[in-house]
N, C-alpha and C positions, 0 to 999 in steps of 0.2 A: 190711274192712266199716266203714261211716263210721257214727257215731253213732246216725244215724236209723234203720237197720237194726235196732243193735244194742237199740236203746232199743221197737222195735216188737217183736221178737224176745221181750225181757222180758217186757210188755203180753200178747203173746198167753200166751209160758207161765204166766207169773199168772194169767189168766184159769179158763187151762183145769187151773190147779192148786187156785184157791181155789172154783170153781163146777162144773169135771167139764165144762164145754165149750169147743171148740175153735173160739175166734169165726172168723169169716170177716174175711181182711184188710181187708174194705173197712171195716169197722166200727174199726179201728185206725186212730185219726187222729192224729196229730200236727202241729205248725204251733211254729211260733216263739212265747214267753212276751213277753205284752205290757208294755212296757218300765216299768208301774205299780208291776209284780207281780215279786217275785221268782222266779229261777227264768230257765234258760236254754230248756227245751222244753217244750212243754205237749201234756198229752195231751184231748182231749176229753172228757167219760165218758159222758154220757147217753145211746152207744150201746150201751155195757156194761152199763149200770145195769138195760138189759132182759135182760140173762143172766143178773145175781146177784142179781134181784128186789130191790133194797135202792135205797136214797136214789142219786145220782149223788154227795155228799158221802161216806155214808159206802162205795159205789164205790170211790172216790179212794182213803180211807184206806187200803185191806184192798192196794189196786194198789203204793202209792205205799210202803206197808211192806214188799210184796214185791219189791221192784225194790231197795229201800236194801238189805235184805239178803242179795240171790242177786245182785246186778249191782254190781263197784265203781267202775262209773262213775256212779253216782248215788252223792251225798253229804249228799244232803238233799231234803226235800219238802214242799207245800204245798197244799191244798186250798181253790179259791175258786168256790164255786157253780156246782161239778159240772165244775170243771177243776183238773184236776190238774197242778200245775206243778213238775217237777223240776230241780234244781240239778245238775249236774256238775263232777266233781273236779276240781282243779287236775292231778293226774297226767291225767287223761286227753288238758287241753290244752296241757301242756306235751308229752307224748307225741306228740300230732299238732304241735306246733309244731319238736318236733326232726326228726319226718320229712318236712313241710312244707320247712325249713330245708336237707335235703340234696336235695329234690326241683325240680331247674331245670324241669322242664316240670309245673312243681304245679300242678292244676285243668286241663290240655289231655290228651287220650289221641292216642294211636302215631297220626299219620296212616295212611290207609290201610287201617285195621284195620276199615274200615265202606266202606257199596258206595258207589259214583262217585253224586253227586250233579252236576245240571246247573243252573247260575245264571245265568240272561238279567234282564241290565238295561242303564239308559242306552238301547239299541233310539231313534236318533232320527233326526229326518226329514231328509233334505238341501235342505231348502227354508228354512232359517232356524238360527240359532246357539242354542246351550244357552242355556238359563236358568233362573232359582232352586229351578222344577218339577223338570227334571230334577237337578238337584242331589240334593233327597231322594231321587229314585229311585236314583241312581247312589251315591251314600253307604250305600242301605239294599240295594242289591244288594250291594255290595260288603264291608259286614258281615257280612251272611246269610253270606257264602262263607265268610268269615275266621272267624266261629263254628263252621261244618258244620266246615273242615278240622281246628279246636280237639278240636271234638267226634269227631273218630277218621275221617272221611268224606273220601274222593278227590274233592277240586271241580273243577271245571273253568268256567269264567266266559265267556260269550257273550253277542252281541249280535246283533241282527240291523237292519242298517242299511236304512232306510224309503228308497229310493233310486229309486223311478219310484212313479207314481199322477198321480193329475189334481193334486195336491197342488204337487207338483215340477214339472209343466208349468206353473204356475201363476207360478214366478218363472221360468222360462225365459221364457215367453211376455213376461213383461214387461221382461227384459231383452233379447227382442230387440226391443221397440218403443222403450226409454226410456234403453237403455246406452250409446248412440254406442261399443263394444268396451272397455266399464271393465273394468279388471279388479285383480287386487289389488295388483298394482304399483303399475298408474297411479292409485287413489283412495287406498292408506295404511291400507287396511283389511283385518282375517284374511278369509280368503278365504266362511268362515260369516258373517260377518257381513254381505259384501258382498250373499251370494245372499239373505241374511232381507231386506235391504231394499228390492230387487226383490217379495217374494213382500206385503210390507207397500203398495207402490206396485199390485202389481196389487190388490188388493183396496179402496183408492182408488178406483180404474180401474174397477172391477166395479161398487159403489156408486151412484157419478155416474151411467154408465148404467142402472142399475135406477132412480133417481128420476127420468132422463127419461121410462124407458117409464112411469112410474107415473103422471109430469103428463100421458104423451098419453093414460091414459086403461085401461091394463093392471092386473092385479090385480098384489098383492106379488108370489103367487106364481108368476105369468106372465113377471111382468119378472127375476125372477135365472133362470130358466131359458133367457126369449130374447136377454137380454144380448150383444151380440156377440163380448166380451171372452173371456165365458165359451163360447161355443159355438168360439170359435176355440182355447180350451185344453181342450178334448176332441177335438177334432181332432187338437192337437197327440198328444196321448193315443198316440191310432189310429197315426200317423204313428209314434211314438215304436216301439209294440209291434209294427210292421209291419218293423223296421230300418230306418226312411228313414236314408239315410243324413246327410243334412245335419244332422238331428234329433237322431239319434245320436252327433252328434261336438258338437256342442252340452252336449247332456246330459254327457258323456262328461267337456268342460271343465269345465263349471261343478260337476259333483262333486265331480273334481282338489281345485278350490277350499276346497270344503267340508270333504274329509277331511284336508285339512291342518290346517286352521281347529279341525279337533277332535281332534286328533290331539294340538295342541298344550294347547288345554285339558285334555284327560284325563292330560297331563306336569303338569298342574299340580296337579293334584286326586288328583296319586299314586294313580290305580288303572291296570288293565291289562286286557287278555283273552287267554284262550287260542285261541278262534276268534273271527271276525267270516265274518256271514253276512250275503248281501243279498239282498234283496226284489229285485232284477232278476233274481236265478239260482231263488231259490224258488220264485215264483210262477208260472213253467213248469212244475213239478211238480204245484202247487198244482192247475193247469188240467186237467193231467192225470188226475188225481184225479177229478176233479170229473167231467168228462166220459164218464169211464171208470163212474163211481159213476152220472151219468145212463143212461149205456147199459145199467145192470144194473137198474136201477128202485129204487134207493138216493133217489137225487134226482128232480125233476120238472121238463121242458122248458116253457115259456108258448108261447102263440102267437107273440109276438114274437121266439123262439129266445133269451131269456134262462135261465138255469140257476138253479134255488130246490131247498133243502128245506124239508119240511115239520117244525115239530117241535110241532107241536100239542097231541100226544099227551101228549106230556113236561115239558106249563106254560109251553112258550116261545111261539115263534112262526115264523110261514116267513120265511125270510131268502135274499135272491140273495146268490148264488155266483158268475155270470157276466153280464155286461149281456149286450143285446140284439147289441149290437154285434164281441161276443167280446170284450172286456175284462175284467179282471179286479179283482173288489172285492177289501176291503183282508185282509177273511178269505181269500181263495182264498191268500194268500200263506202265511199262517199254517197254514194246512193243509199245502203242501207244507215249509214249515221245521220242523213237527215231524216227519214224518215223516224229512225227509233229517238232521236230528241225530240220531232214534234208529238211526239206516243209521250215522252217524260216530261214535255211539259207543251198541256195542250194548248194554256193559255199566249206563249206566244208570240207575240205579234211582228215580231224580225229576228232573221239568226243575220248576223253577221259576221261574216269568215275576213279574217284576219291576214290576209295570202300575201306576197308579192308580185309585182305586175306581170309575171313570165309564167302567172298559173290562170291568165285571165280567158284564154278560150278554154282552157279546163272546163272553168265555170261556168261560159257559156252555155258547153255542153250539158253539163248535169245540171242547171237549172232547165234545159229543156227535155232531157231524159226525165226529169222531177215531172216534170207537166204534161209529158206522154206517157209516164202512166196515173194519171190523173190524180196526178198529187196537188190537192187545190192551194196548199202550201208555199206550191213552186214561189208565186210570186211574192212569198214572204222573205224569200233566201236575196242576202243582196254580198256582194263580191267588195268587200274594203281592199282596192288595191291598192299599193306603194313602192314606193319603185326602194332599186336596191343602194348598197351601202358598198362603196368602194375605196379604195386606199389610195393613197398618192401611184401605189405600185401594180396597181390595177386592179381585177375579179378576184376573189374570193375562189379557192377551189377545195372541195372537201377531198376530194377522191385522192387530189395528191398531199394532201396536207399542208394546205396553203393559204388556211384562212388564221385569224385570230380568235381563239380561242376567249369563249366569254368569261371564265374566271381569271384568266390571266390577265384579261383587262378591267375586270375591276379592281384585280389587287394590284394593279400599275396605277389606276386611278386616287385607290386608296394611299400610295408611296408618293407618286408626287402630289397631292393634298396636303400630308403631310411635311415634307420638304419646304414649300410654301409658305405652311401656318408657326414652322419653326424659324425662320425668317424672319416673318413679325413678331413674334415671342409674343402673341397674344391668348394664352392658354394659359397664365400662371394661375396657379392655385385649382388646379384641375387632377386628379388622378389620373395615371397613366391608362386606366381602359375609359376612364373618361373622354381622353384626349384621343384613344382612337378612338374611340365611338363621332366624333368631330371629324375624323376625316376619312373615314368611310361614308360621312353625310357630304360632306364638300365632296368626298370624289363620285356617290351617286349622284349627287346635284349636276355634278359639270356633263359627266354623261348620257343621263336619261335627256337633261336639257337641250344640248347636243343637239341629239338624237329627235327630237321634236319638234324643235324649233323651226323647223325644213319643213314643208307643205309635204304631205305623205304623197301627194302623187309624182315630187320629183326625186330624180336620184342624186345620192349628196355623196360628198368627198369626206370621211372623216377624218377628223386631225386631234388626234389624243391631246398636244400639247394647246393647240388653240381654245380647246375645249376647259382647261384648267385654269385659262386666264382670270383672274382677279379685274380686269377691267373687259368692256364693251358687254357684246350682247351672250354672255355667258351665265349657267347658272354658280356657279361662287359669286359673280359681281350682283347678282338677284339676291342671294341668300347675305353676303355682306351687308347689303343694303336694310333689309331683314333686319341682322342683329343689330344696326342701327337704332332702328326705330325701338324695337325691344331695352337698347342702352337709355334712350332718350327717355321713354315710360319709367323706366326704375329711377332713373333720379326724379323725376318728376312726382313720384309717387312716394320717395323718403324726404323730400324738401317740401310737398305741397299736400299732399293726403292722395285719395282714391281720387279718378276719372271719373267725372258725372257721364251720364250715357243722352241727355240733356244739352242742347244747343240752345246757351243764351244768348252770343252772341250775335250781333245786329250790321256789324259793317264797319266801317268799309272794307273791302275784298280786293286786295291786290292782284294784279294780272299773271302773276306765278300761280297764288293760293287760286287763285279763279280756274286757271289750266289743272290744277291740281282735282277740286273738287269736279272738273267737265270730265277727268279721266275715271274717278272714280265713277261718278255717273256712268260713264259706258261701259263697268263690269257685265251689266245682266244684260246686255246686248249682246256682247261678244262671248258670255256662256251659251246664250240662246243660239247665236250663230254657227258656234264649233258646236254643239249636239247636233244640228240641225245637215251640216254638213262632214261631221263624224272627222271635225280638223284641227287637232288639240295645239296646231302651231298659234291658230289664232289666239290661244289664252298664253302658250308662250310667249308671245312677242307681243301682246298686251301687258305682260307683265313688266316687259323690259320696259315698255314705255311710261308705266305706272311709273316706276324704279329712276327713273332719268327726272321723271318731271316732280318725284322728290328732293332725288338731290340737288336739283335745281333750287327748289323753296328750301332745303335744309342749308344750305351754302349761301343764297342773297339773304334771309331774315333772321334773328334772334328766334329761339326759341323759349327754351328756358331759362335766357336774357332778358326777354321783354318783361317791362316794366308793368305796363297795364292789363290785372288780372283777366279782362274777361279774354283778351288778345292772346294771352299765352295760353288758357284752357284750351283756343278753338284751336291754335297750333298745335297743342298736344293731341288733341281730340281727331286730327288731322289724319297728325303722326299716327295715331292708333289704330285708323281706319285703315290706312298705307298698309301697316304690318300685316291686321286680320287680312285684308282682300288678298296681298303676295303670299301667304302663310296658306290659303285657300287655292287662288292658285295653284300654288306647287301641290298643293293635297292631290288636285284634278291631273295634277302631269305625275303623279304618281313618287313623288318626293318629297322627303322629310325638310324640316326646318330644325336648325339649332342656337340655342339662346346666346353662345360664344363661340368666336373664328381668330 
């Protein structure tokens, strides 16, 4: 039972010992003692103070004297305008710090021991290469999972590749007007990259024509509709969903391309998946659906044989399902890929989509298109939104080619890491792929970090160079701190022998080492928190704080200066804990550690 338990536990039988009732838990609050105020936990009072009719101070007292004497892990007390602030014994943290100490998976529970969760992220189009957008999406899918499995939960990590639409006719179409057969040999470029600047040329191409029809005389909205450009890549469309076959070896190649092109990036970005799924195989089932759900009077046919629902009823709105044409919008595809993963894995128990916050009435909709046709599932599907990622210089736009390209910011990342770590000349005796394998980790460190550190439901400014910082709340200044403590073990371990895993020590506990051990105490809080609210900022920015209230104790104490053997064990023993819990951490934000910077 962890403190908070034990210390709520107290609260109620106090209560119901000094007043005759039995509060209701919810009235038992507890929160962390604000850092003015002495006192490690605080308890609230002014909800109690309505059960024993008394002051919220004198509350406190009557509480705060029952707990010093029926609980000995309170060692003291304090009462500050209706908050009651309790200190905790040194035995108690050295007690969890000796079982912390033998505990290698401290703060994570048994995989497995909780139901299969489902995590789709990344999901990108093959019409153009990754960029800084997806980045957080892929960073934040890819923590979510590494949390849930933390958290006791069977993950399994999917994607579902956006692989036909008018989208992707869009750069075919232009590269078979504008390609003379480039391809990624003959131009030097990943095969994603080649197709995004086809899809950036047809939209050029599309443009120019819309402002002619507009000088001869056409409205805006007449002219992107009669555009030739454009009317010749919904053709393509038709052609495509028909099997033409020329169409389809086309498409077919210029895929190839793509998912090599991404294949390689996602090697770089160290994540993976368990399935990948594509929008060319879903979205046959998708139709299926759909038209099977028209046939039963679920959905509604228009005159021009397009397929809508209705969802009016519900605060949305009617939405097509099928053009006129038999085509399929980009929902019909999402219909059939939830259904055919809950067919691939019956077990379960949550998919979550990985999106950004501008696809959130999307999901409105197809969670209640899922539930009209009675997909008892529906309520298992849940929307992780986050909001998006901008530049000093504004939006992000793919169409004109005006976003940041995601390999070119890691290998910026990777160049100034390196810049950096040459500076300090602290790499000697290292081989030269050694040394970059060093700063490709410092430059995914400051990135994904970045990148996470930020509550995924706000929109954040990214700043490459802020992010590379060696000081504040950065991942290099995390991972420095890191090889710290890894420096500190190696001498300690050639001047003294091996780490016991064994707390012999007794006391006394200095008020640093004391904040020191209360932080680590609140790892398996704050893993349980971020799975529970699917928010990996929270283990980022615990980590930071882990990292400060180190070097706070590595900067005021001796360590492997101190004199008195058992004193310097527990400091090492400290130090050791510090590294595993950060080293873990970063595991869960999806980043590596390195033993020299």
């Amino acid at each position: 039972m962890n403190i908070l338990s034990v210390l709520a536990n107290g609260v109620t039988e106090a209560v119901q010992s000094l007043y005759g009732v039995l509060p209701d838990p919810s009235l038992i609050q507890l929160q962390k003692t604000r850092k003015e105020f002495k006192g490690n936990f605080t308890v609230v009072v002014f909800p109690l103070a309505k059960i024993s009719k008394l002051s919220p101070d004198q509350t406190g007292e009557a509480i705060g004297s029952f707990l010093l004497e029926h609980l000995n892990q309170v060692k003291g007390f304090n009462v500050v305008k209706g908050f009651l602030n309790l200190e905790i014994a040194e035995s108690y943290w050295l007690d969890f710090f000796d079982k912390a100490m033998q505990d290698e998976e401290f703060g994570f529970e048994k995989k497995g021991i909780k139901p299969l969760v489902m995590v789709e992220f990344a999901s990108p189009n093959t019409n153009k290469p990754l960029h800084l957008g997806h980045l957080r999406n892929i960073f934040l899918g890819y923590s979510v999972s590494k949390i849930l499995e933390a958290n006791g939960h069977s993950v399994v990590n999917v994607q579902i590749i956006n692989d036909r639409g008018i989208h992707i006719c869009k750069s075919m179409l232009a590269w078979m007007k504008m390609g003379n057969g480039e391809t990624p040999e003959s131009s030097g470029l990943k095969g994603d990259k080649l197709v995004g600047k086809y899809y950036v040329e047809f939209d050029k191409l599309y443009k120019e024509q819309q402002k002619q029809l507009i000088d001869a005389g056409r409205t805006s909205e007449e002219a992107a509709k009669m555009a030739p450009v454009i009317l010749e890549a919904q053709e393509l469309l038709i052609k495509w969903e028909a099997k033409d076959p020329e169409v389809y070896s086309l498409w077919e190649k210029m895929n190839s391309w793509v998912y090599e092109g991404f294949n390689a990036s996602f090697e770089k970005m160290e994540v993976s998946f368990d399935k990948v799924y594509f929008e060319s195989d879903t979205y046959l089932l998708g139709k299926e659906e759909v038209i099977h759900g028209a046939d039963k009077g679920v959905f509604f046919r228009k005159e021009d044989g397009s397929i809508w629902v209705d969802l009016t009823n519900e605060g949305l709105d009617q939405k097509a399902l099928l053009r006129k044409d038999g085509t399929a919008m980009y929902i019909t595809q999402d219909i059939g890929t939830a259904l055919l993963r809950f067919r691939d894995f019956p077990e379960t128990s949550y998919q979550i989509y990985t999106v950004g916050n501008e696809q959130e009435y999307h999901f409105k909709v197809l969670f209640k298109i899922l539930k009209k046709l009675g997909f008892d599932q529906a309520d298992k599907c849940y929307h992780l939104s986050y909001g998006m990622v901008e530049l000093p210089e504004g939006k992000m736009k793919s169409r004109e080619g005006t976003v940041v390209d995601a390999d070119d910011l890691m290998l910026e990342m990777q160049n100034v890491s390196r810049e950096v770590a040459m500076e300090q000349g602290k790499l000697e005796g290292l081989t030269e792929n050694e040394k970059e394998g060093v700063y490709h980790y410092i430059g995914m460190a400051a990135l994904k970090y970045f990148l996470l550190k930020v509550d995924p439901i706000k929109n954040m400014l990214f700043n490459p160079k802020e992010s590379i910082d060696f000081a504040g709340n950065t991942g290099p200044f995390i991972l420095y701190t890191y090889v710290r403590t890894r420096a500190i073990l190696r001498k300690f371990e050639e001047n003294f022998g091996p780490i016991s895993r064994r707390v012999d020590y007794n006391g006394p506990i200095n008020e640093v080492e004391l904040n020191l051990l209360a932080k680590l105490h609140d790892f398996p809080l704050v893993l349980k928190e971020s799975g529970n609210t699917y928010n990996p900022s929270l283990i980022a920015n615990y980590t930071y704080e882990l990292v400060k209230e180190f070097n706070s104790f590595y900067h005021d104490f001796p360590i492997l200066r101190e004199e008195n053997k058992d004193l310097r064990t527990f400091r090492v023993q400290l130090t050791q804990k510090v590294g595993l819990v950060v080293r873990n951490s970063f595991k869960l934000l999806g980043i590596n550690t390195v033993e020299r910077m």
